[in-house]
Structure formats: structure tokens, C-alpha cells
C-alpha positions as CSV (number, residue, x, y, z in Angstrom):
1,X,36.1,79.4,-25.7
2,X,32.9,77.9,-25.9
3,X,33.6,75.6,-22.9
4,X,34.5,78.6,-20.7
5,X,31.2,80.1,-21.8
6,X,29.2,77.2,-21.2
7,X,31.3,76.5,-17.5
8,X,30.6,80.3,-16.9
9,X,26.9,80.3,-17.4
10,X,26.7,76.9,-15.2
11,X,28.7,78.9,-12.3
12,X,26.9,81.8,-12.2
13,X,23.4,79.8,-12.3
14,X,24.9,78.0,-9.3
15,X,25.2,81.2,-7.6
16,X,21.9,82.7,-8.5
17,X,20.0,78.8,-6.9
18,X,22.5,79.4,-3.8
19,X,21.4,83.6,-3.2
20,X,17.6,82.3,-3.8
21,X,18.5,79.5,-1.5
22,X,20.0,81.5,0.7
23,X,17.0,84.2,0.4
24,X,14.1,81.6,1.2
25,X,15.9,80.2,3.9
26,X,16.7,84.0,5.3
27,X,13.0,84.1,4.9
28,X,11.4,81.3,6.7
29,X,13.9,81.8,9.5
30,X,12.6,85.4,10.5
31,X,8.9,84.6,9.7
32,X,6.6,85.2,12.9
33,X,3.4,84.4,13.3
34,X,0.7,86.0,15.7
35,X,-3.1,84.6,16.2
36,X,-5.5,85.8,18.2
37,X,-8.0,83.0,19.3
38,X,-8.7,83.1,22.6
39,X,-9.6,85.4,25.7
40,X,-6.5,83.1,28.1
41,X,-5.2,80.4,28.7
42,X,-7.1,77.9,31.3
43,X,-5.0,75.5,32.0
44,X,-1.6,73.8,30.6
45,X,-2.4,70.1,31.4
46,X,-3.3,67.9,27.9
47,X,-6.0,65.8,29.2
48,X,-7.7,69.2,30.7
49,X,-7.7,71.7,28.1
50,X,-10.9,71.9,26.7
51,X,-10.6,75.6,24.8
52,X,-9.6,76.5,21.6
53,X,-6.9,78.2,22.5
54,X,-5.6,76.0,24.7
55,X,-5.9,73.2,22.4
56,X,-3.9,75.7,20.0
57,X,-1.3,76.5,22.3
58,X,-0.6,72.6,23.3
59,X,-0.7,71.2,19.8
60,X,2.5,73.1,19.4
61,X,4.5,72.4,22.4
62,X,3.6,68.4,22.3
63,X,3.6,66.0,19.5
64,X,1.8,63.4,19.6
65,X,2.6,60.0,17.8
66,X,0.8,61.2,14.5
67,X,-0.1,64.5,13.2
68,X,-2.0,66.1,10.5
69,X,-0.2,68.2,8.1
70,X,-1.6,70.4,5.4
71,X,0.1,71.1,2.3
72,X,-0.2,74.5,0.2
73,X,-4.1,73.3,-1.1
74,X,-5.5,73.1,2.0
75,X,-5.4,68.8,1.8
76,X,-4.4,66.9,5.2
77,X,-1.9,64.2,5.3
78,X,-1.7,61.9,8.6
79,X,2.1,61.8,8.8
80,X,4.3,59.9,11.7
81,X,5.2,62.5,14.9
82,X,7.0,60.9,17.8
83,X,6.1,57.3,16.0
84,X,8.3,56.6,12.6
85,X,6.3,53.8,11.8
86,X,2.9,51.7,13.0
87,X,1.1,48.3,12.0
88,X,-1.8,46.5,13.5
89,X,-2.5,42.9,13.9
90,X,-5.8,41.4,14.4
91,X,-6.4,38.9,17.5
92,X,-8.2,35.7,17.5
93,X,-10.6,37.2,20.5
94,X,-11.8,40.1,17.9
95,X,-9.1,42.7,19.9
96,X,-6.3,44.5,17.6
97,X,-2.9,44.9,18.3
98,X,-1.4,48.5,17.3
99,X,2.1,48.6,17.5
100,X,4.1,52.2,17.2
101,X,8.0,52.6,16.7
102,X,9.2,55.7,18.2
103,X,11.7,57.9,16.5
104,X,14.8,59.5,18.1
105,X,13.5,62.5,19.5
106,X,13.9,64.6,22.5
107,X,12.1,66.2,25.4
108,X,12.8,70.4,26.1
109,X,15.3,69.3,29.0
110,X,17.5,66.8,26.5
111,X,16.4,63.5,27.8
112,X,14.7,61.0,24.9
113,X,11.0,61.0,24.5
114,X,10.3,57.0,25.1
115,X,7.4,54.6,25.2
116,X,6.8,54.8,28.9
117,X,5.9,58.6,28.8
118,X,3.1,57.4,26.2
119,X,1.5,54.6,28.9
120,X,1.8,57.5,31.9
121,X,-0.5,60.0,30.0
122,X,-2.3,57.4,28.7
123,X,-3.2,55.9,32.0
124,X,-3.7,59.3,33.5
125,X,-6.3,60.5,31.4
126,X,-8.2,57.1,31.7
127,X,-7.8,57.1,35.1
128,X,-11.5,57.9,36.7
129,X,-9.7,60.1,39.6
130,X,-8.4,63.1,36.9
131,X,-12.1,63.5,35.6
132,X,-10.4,64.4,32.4
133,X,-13.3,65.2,29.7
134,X,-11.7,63.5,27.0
135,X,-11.4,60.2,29.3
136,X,-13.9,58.3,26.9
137,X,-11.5,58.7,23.7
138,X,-10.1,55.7,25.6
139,X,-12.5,53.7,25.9
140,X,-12.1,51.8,23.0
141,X,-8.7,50.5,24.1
142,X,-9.2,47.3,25.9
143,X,-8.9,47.4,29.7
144,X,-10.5,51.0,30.0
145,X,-13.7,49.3,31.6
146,X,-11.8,47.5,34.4
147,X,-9.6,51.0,34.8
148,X,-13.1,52.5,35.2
149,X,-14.5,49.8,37.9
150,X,-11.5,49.4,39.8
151,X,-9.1,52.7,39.8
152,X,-6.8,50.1,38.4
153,X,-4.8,51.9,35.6
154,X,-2.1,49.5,34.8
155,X,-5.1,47.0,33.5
156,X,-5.2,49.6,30.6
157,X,-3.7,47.6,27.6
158,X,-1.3,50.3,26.6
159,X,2.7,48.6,27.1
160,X,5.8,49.9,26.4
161,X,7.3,47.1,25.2
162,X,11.5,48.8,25.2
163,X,12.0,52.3,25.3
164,X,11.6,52.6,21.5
165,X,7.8,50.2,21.2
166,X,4.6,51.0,22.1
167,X,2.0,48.8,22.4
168,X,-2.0,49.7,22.2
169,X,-4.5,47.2,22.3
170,X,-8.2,47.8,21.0
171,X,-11.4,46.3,21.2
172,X,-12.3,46.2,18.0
173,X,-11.6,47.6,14.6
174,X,-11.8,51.7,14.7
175,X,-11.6,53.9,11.5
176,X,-10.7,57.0,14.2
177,X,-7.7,55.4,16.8
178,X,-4.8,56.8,14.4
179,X,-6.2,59.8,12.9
180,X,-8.1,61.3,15.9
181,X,-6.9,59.7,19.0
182,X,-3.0,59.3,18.0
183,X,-3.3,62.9,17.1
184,X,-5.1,64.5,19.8
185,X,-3.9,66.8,22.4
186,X,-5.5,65.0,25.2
187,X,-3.1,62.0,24.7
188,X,0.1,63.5,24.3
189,X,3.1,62.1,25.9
190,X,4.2,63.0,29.7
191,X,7.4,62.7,32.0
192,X,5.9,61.4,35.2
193,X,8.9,62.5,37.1
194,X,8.1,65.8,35.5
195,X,4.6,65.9,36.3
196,X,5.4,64.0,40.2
197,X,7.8,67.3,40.7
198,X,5.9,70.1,39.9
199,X,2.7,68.8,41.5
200,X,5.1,68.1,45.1
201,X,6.5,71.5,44.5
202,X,3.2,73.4,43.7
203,X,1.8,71.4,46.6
204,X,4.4,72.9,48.8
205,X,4.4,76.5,47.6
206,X,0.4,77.1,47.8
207,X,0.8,75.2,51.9
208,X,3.2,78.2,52.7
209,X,0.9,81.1,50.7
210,X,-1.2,80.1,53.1
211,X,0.4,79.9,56.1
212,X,1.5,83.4,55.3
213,X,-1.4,85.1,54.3
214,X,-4.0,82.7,55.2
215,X,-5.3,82.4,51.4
216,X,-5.7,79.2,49.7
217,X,-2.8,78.9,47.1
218,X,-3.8,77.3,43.8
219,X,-0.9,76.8,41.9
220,X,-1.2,73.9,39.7
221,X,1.9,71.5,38.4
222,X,2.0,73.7,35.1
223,X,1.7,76.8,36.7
224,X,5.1,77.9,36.1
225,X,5.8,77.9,32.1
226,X,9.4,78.4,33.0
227,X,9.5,74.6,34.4
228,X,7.4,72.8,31.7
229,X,9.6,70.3,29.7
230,X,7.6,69.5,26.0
231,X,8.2,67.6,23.2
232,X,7.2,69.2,20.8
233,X,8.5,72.0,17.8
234,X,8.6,74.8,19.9
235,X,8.9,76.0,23.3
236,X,7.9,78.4,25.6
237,X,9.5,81.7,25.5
238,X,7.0,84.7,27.5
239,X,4.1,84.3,28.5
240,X,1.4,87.3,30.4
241,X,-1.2,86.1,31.9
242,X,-4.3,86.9,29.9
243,X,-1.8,89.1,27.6
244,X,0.4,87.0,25.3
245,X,2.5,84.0,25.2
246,X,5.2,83.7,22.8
247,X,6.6,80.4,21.8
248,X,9.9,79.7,20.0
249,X,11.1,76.8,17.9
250,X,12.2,74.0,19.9
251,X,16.2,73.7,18.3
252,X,16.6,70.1,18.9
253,X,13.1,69.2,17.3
254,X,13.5,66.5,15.5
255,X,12.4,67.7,12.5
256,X,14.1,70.2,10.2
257,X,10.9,72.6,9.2
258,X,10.1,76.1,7.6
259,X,8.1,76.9,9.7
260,X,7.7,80.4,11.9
261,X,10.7,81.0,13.7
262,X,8.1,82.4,16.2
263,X,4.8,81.7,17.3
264,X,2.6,84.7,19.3
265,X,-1.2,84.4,20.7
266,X,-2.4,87.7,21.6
267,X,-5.6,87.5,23.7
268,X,-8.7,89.5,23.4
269,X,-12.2,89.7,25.4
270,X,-14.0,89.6,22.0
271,X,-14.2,89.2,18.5
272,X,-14.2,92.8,18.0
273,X,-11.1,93.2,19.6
274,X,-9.3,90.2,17.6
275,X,-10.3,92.5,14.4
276,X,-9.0,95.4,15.5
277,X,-5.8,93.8,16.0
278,X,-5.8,92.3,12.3
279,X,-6.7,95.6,11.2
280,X,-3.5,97.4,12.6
281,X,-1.3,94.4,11.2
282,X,-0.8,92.9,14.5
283,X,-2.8,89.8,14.2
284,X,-2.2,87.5,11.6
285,X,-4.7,84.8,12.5
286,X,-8.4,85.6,14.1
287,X,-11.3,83.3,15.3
288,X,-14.1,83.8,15.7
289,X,-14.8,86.4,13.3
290,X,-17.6,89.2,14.5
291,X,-21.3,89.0,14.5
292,X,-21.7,91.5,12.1
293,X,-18.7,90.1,9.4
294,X,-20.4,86.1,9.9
295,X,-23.8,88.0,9.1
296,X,-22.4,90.0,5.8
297,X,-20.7,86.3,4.5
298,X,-24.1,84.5,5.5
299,X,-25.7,86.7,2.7
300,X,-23.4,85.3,0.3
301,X,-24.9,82.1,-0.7
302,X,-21.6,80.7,-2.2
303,X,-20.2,81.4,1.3
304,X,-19.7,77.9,2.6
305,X,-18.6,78.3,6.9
306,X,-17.3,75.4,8.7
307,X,-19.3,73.4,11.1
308,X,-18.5,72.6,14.8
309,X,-17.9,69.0,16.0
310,X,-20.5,69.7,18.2
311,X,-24.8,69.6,18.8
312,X,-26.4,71.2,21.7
313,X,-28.6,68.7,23.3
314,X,-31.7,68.6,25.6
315,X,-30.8,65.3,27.7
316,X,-33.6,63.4,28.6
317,X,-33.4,61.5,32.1
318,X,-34.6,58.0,30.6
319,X,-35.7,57.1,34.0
320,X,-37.6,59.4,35.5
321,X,-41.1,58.8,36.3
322,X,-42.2,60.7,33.8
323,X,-39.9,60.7,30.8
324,X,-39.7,56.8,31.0
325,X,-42.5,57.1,28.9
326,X,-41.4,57.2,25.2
327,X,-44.8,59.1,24.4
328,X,-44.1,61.9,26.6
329,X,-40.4,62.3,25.8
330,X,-42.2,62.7,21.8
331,X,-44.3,64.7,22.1
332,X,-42.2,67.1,24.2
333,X,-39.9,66.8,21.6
334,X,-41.9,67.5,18.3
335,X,-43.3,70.0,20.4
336,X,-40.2,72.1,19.2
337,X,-40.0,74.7,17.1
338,X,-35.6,74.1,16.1
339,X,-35.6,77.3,13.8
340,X,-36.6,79.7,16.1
341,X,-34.6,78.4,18.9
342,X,-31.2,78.1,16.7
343,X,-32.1,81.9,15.9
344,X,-33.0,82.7,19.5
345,X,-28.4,81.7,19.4
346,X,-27.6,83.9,16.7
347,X,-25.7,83.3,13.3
348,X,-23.7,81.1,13.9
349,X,-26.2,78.5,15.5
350,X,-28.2,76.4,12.7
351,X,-31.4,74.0,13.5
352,X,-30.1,70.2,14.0
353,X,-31.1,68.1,12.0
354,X,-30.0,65.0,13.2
355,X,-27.6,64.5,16.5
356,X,-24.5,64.0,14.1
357,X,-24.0,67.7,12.3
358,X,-22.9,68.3,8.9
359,X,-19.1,68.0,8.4
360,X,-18.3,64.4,9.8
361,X,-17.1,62.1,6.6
362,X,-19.5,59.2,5.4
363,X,-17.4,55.8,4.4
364,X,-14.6,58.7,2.3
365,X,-12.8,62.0,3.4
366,X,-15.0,62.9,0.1
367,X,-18.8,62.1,1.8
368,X,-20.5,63.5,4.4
369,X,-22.1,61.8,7.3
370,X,-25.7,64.0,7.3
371,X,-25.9,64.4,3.5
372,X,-25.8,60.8,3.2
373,X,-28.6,59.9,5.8
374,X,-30.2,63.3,5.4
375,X,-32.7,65.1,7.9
376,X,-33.7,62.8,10.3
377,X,-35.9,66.1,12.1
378,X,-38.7,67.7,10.6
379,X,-37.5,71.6,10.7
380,X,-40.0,72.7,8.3
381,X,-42.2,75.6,9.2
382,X,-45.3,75.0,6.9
383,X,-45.4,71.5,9.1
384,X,-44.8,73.0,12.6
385,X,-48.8,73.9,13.2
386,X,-49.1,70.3,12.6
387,X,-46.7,68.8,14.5
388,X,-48.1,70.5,17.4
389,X,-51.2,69.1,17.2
390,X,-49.2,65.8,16.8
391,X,-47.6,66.2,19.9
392,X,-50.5,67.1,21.9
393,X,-52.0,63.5,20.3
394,X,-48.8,61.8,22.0
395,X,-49.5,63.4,25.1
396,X,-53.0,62.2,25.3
397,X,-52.2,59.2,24.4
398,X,-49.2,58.7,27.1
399,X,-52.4,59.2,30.0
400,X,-52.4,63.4,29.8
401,X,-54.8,65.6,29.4
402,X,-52.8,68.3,29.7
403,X,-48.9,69.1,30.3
404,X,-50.1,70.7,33.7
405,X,-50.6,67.3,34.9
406,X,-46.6,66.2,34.7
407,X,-46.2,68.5,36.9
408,X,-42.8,71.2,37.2
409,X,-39.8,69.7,35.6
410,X,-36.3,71.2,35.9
411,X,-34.3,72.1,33.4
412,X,-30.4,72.2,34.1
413,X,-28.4,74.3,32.1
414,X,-24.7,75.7,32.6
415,X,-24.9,79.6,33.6
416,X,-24.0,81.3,30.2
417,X,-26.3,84.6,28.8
418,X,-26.3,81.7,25.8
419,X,-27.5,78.9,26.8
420,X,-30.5,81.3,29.6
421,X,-32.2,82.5,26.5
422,X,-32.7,79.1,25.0
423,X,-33.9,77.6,28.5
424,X,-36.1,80.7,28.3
425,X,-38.0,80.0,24.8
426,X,-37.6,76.3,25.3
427,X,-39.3,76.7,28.7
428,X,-42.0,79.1,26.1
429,X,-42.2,76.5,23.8
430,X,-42.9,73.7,25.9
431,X,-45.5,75.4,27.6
432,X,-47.2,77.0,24.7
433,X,-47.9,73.8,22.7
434,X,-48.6,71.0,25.8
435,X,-49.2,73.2,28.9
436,X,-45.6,71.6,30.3
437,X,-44.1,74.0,33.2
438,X,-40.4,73.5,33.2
439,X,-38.3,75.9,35.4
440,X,-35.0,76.8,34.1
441,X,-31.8,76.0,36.8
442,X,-28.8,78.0,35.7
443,X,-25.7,75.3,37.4
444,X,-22.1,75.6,37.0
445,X,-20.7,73.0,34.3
446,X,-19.6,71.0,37.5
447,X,-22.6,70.6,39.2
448,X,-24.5,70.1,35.8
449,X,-21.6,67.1,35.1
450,X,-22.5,65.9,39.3
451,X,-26.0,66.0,39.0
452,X,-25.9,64.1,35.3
453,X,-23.2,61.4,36.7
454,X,-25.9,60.8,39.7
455,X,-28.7,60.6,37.4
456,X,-29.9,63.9,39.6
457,X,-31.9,65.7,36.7
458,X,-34.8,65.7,34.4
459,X,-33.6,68.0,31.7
460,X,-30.5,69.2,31.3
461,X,-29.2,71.1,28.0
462,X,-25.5,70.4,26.9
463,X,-23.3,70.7,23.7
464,X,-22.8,67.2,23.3
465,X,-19.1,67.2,21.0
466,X,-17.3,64.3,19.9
467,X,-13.6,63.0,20.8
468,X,-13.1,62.5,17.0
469,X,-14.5,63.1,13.5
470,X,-16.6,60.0,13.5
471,X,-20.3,59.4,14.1
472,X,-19.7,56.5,16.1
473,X,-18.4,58.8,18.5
474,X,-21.8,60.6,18.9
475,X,-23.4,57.6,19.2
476,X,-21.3,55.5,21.2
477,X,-21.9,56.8,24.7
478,X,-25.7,55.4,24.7
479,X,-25.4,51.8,24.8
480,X,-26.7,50.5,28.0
481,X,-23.3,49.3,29.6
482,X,-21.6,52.5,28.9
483,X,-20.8,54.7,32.0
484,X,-21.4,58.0,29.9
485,X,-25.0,57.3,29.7
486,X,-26.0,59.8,31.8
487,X,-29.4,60.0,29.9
488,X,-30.1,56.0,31.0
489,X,-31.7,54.6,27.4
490,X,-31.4,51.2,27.5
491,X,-32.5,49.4,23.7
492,X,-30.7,46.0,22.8
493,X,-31.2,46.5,19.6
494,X,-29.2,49.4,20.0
495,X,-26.4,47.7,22.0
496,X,-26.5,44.9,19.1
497,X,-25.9,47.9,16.2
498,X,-22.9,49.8,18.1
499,X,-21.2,46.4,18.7
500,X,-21.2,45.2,15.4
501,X,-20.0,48.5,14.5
502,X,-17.2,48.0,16.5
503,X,-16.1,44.6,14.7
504,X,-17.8,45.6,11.3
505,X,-15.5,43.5,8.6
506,X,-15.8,46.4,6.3
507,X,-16.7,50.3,5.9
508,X,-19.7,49.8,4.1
509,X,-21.4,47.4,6.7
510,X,-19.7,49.6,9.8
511,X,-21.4,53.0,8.3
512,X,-24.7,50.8,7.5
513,X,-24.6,50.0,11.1
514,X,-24.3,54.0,12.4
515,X,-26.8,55.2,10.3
516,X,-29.4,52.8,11.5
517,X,-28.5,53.5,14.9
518,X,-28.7,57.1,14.8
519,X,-32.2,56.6,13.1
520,X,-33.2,54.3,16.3
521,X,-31.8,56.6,18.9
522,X,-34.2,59.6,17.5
523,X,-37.2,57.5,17.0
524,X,-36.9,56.4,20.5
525,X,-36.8,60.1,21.6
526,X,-33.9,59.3,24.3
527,X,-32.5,62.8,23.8
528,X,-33.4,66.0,21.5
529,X,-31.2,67.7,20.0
530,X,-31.3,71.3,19.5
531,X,-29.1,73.1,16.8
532,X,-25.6,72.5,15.6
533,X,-22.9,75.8,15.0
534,X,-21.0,77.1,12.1
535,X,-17.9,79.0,12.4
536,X,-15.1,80.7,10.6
537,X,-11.5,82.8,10.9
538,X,-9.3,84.8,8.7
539,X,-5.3,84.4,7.7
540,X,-3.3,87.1,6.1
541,X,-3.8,86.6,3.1
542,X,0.4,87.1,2.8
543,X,0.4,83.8,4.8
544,X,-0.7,80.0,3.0
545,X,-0.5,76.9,5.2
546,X,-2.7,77.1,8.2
547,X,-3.9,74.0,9.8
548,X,-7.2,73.5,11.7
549,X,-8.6,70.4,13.0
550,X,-11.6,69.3,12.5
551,X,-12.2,69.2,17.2
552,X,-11.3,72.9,16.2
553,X,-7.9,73.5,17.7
554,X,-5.8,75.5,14.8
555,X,-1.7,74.2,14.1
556,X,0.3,77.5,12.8
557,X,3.3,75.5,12.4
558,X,3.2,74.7,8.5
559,X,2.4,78.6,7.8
560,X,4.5,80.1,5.1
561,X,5.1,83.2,3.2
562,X,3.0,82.9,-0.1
563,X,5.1,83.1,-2.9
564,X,4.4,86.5,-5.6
């Protein structure tokens, strides 16, 4: 009797783990998910999409060959995406040898994702013709230089070596390749014979718009969502044109997961609007929170925001007549008053204190990059009385009696209310403390990234953000052979510190190396920086699991139901 007891119990505890089986799984599969993070999406093409949102939207419909994944504490895990495994080999010419192993998966159309479609978006985005912004994450990876020089891409060391092997090759050693470049949106795979058709066929369809109505068509090869083929665990399903888009899990994703069944972005024309819409249970997800809520949490000392990848920067043309002269590019720059400029932004703007912000790790996840080297700007206001008088010294010394005598310099800025109120008190600052006229040029972001590429400026404000959680990428565009040195400083002691960073045997010497060049760079006054931002969002908080990278694109696709 006792056995038919004991055989009883074991049955019917069998059936109570298969109805909460059963029940979780019930759950997960109808779990939707709807963020609001964006005003629109801008474009559809990785190596363009330079927004939040569209950074959000892409992480989700391609993979990448790793990814970060965060667990229920809020820790990230790189994992392997379209690669199931990867090993590097040092060179005897200093170069590394990164070699990925793709996993079975599939594209959106049922063809096999395979090396080649790596090497095609790979050598798109470094070729110089597609202007992609995120170009430079490549330029680590050895042949980028002669792709630049000659249009050449195939000299890009990037191989697929069988349909199932890729094959990178680097210049050095780099503590960012797999966990910010193997993971970033910009260098997601692509079908070229995807890509080739809808580029012919939008070609074709904006010729006859205008033949018929005279009006320039300007349909791009992603215009039409209903034609895109991804890799990725979901899918297109609708998408409205500054409304929604709706995305649905991708069936033949590799990968098994619990994640939403459905994915919505809703989007909104301001912050105000987002909150509304998490108010009324319709948004589950919102960035960037209001004004008014980032100004009630800033009161809250224990209220820790999250800082932006990013410092606005007053770019100094190195040779210009007049700033070639390290005295007058420091005394214009102690000149500044940071605080009142960073509040000139609003709340979520905070006086720089270095050109690499808070939030980039040290030589551990567990260290930061600015706590370690501290302030390198003096921010203090009991000091700022002095430091004008200290910049007027530097002036005088550098041959001027007064700033009148530099004459009007122009100020380039890209035509936001934003960034016109800062050329404004910038352009009050200047002239306050040395008598320096500067007249603010409100530019499109084109012509400010023409007339920096042509070395056609004096001063030109810009929010200089990395390619990846490193400070070596803040400071790796100023060396004097680099082609994004816009601002033209030229040091050889600097150009000796970024390339021993780049072969550095160990962390320790390699974050040695960064701080000392960041210290240079400032003391030599080659650019200024301004302020750095802080930022923050809100998740139901029914809903655990949200990812956000640290280049500020958000991943909804490990979101789950908190538990009671």
C-alpha cells in the first residue's frame, strides 16, 4: 500500500512540474513588450544608423557574431551570436589573427547566414565611399589604411576562409575588438545580393516617380520593410511611418529563447509624450525620462544616472594661423567657465572633466576610467576669477594685448536650439575674459563634417562619442597619421603613447599608456572639451531583464515577467 502511495505522490508531483511547466511556457510565449524611445526611425541600413532607436530596432533584427546578454541582476555576459566559437593567434609582425566559427543559422528568407556576408558588411562600412560614421571602428583591423588611400576594399584583412570561418586580422592587441566591435550594430552581417537588389530596384522605382511627377524619388534599398531579409531573433511584422513598428520572433532563430513573443516601439515627439504613454499602461519601456522627473531624482543624492559615451567638444583647428599657437588655444581655453555652460544644457549635461567621461572601465569591468585618473580640468568656481586672469597672462604672453587683436573667429556648430545657446555664452565667455570675438555659424551636421574633413574651420563644437567603451577610442583619432584628425595636432610623443598602447604586453602598461596620453593631449590644449551627459529610462517594474549598451542602444529581447 505504501508503494502505491509513494508512486501516487511521485505522479501527481510530475503533473503539478508539467501544469507549471506548461504555465511558464504559456507565459513567456504571449509576453509583449512595447518601448517608446525614439521620435522615428531614420534609416534601416547598420553602418548608418546613428539614433537610439535605430540602434534599438537593428540590434534585434541582426545578430552580430557576439552579443551581450544580461541575466536577472543586471550583470552582462559576452556570449557567442552567429559565431559558436573564436581564438586569436598572435603574429610574428606584432598583427593578431582572430578566427570565428559560425553556427548553423539562418537568414529571414531560409538561406544560411555564412562567412562572406560578414567580409561584405565589413568592407562596406570601411569603404571611404559609404561615409559610414562608425567607419573608424575598423580601423584597427589591418588593411583599413590602404582601403582608406586607395578605395581598395578587398585589401581589408577580413577573409572568409569556407562558408563556416571567418577570418579578422588586427594590428595589434585590442581589449575592445570582441566585446564592442563583434557586437556592434554597425558590423552586422549583410546579403550583398540582398543589398545589390533593392538598391537596383529602389534605383528604378524613384527614376519612374520622377518621370511621372517630376519629383525626385528617394527611396533607399531598405525602404521597403516588407523586403528586408535579417538574421536575427525577430522580424519585421508592421511598421507606420513615424507611428509604430512591430516586430515578431524570427521562428527559425537559432536559438530557443523566452523572450517576448512581440516586440513594439511606439514613437513620440517628446519625453512627455513617452510618459503619458507609460502612464496609460501602453508603454513598457521609456527613454529619456522628462526634464522635470531627471530634476526630482537629481535631488536625491543616492540617485546614481548613467553617463553617455559621449563629450561635447570645442575642436581646435591646430593649424590655423592663430590657434597654432599653444598659448592662445590656453588661454582661450581656461578662459572657460564649464559649470555654467553645462547648465546653460540643462540637467542632464555635467561640466567635463576630462575628454574621457565617467562610465568607461579602468584595467576591470569593476574601475572606472575618470575616477582612476581623476579631474584633469579645473571646474572649481572659488578658482575661476583666477584662472581668468591666468588666461589673460597666456594671451599676453602668446604676442596679444588684447583678444581684439586675433581678430573674428568662426565658430561652427550643427543647427540645434541646444548646441545655439552654448555657441551663444561660449561666444560671452570668450569675449568677457580676453576680448576674443567669435561669431557663431549654425551648419548642418554635413557641412560641419565637409568643412572639418577639409580642415575649413577655426572652431567647431561637436559631441565627440566613442565606437566602444574604451578610452583608447577617445584618444585614438589624434595621432598625427590618423585621417580623423580633423583638429590637425601633431605630437610624437603622442604618436609613440597610442602605439605602444596598441602592442601593450599587458593591461596595466596599456592603461599606463592612455592615461598619460589623455593628460598630454589636454596639456597641449589641442581640443576643449565642454561637458559630458547623464541619462536614464524606466521599465515596468512587472518586467526584469532589460539590456542597454553601454553606445546606448537598449536589447528588449531577454525581458521577462518578474516572478511574485
Amino acid at each position: 500500500m505504501n508503494v502505491w502511495k509513494r508512486m501516487a505522490a511521485v505522479l501527481l508531483m510530475l503533473a503539478l512540474l508539467a501544469g507549471l511547466a506548461t504555465g511558464c511556457g504559456e507565459q513567456e510565449e504571449t509576453l509583449t513588450v512595447s518601448a517608446a524611445i525614439g521620435d522615428g526611425i531614420e534609416t534601416f541600413d547598420p553602418i548608418y544608423a546613428v539614433d537610439e532607436e535605430d540602434q534599438s530596432l537593428l540590434t534585434h533584427l541582426y545578430e552580430n557574431l557576439l552579443r551581450k546578454k544580461t541575466d536577472g541582476t543586471g550583470a552582462v555576459t559576452l556570449i557567442g551570436g552567429m559565431a559558436k566559437s573564436w581564438e586569436s593567434e598572435e603574429n610574428h609582425d606584432g598583427t593578431v589573427t582572430w578566427t570565428f566559427k559560425l553556427r548553423s543559422a539562418r537568414w529571414s528568407d531560409g538561406r544560411v547566414v555564412k562567412a562572406k556576408d560578414f567580409v561584405y558588411a565589413w568592407r562596406r562600412l570601411a569603404n571611404p565611399s559609404s561615409g559610414s560614421p562608425f567607419a573608424s571602428m575598423l580601423s584597427i583591423v589591418a588593411g583599413y589604411d590602404e582601403v582608406c588611400e586607395s578605395g581598395d576594399t578587398s585589401l581589408l584583412q577580413v577573409t572568409a576562409k569556407n562558408d563556416t570561418t571567418l577570418e579578422v586580422v588586427l594590428n595589434g592587441n585590442y581589449d575592445w575588438f570582441l566585446k564592442d566591435v563583434c557586437t556592434a550594430v554597425a558590423t552586422s552581417p549583410l546579403r550583398e545580393d540582398i543589398v545589390t537588389a533593392a538598391r537596383d530596384a529602389a534605383v528604378e522605382r524613384n527614376k519612374a516617380l520622377e518621370q511621372e511627377d517630376g519629383v525626385a524619388g528617394t527611396e533607399k534599398w531598405w525602404t521597403r520593410t516588407e523586403d528586408l531579409v535579417t538574421n536575427g531573433p525577430y522580424v519585421v511584422n508592421t511598421y507606420e511611418w513615424r507611428d509604430s513598428i512591430s516586430l515578431t520572433r524570427f521562428e527559425r532563430y537559432y536559438e530557443n529563447e523566452a523572450g517576448p513573443l512581440e516586440l513594439t516601439f511606439r514613437f513620440v515627439s517628446s519625453p512627455e509624450e513617452a510618459q503619458s504613454l507609460y502612464d496609460a499602461g501602453e508603454a513598457d519601456l521609456i527613454w529619456p525620462m522628462t526634464d522635470e522627473w531627471m530634476e526630482t531624482m537629481s535631488a536625491d543624492e543616492s540617485w546614481i544616472p548613467t553617463t553617455e559615451l559621449g563629450t561635447y567638444t570645442v575642436l581646435m583647428n591646430n593649424e590655423h594661423p592663430i590657434l597654432a599657437d599653444a598659448l592662445v588655444r590656453q588661454a582661450m581655453t581656461t578662459a572657460l567657465d564649464r559649470t555654467t555652460l553645462a547648465q546653460t544644457v540643462g540637467v542632464t549635461a555635467r561640466a567635463a572633466e576630462a575628454l574621457v567621461p565617467p562610465g568607461v572601465p579602468d584595467d576591470s569591468e569593476d574601475e572606472d576610467f575618470r575616477t582612476c585618473a581623476g579631474p584633469l580640468l579645473d571646474n572649481e568656481e572659488k578658482s575661476y576669477v583666477d584662472r581668468c586672469a591666468q588666461s589673460q597672462q597666456l594671451l599676453a604672453e602668446a604676442g596679444y594685448d588684447s583678444g581684439y587683436h586675433l581678430g573674428e573667429l568662426e565658430y561652427l556648430y550643427v543647427d540645434t536650439v541646444e548646441n545655439a545657446v552654448v555657441a551663444e555664452e561660449l561666444a560671452r565667455q570668450w569675449l568677457n575674459v580676453l576680448n576674443v570675438h567669435i561669431i557663431p555659424t549654425a551648419v548642418t551636421e554635413k557641412e560641419l563634417r565637409t568643412a572639418l574633413r577639409e580642415g575649413d574651420y577655426v572652431l567647431a563644437g561637436m559631441e565627440l562619442e566613442a565606437v566602444a567603451n574604451d578610452a583608447e577610442c577617445f584618444l585614438m583619432h589624434w595621432t598625427s597619421d590618423s585621417e580623423n584628425n580633423v583638429i590637425h595636432y601633431a605630437n610624437s610623443a603622442y604618436d609613440t603613447l597610442l602605439a605602444i598602447i596598441a602592442n601593450a604586453p599587458d593591461g596595466t602598461a596599456r592603461l599606463g599608456c592612455l592615461h598619460d596620453a589623455e593628460l598630454l593631449l589636454l596639456e597641449d590644449n589641442a581640443l576643449c572639451p565642454l561637458y559630458t551627459r547623464v541619462t536614464a529610462w524606466t521599465l515596468r517594474e512587472t518586467l526584469a531583464g532589460l539590456g542597454r549598451d553601454e553606445r546606448g542602444w537598449f536589447c528588449l529581447a531577454d525581458i521577462y515577467k518578474r516572478t511574485a
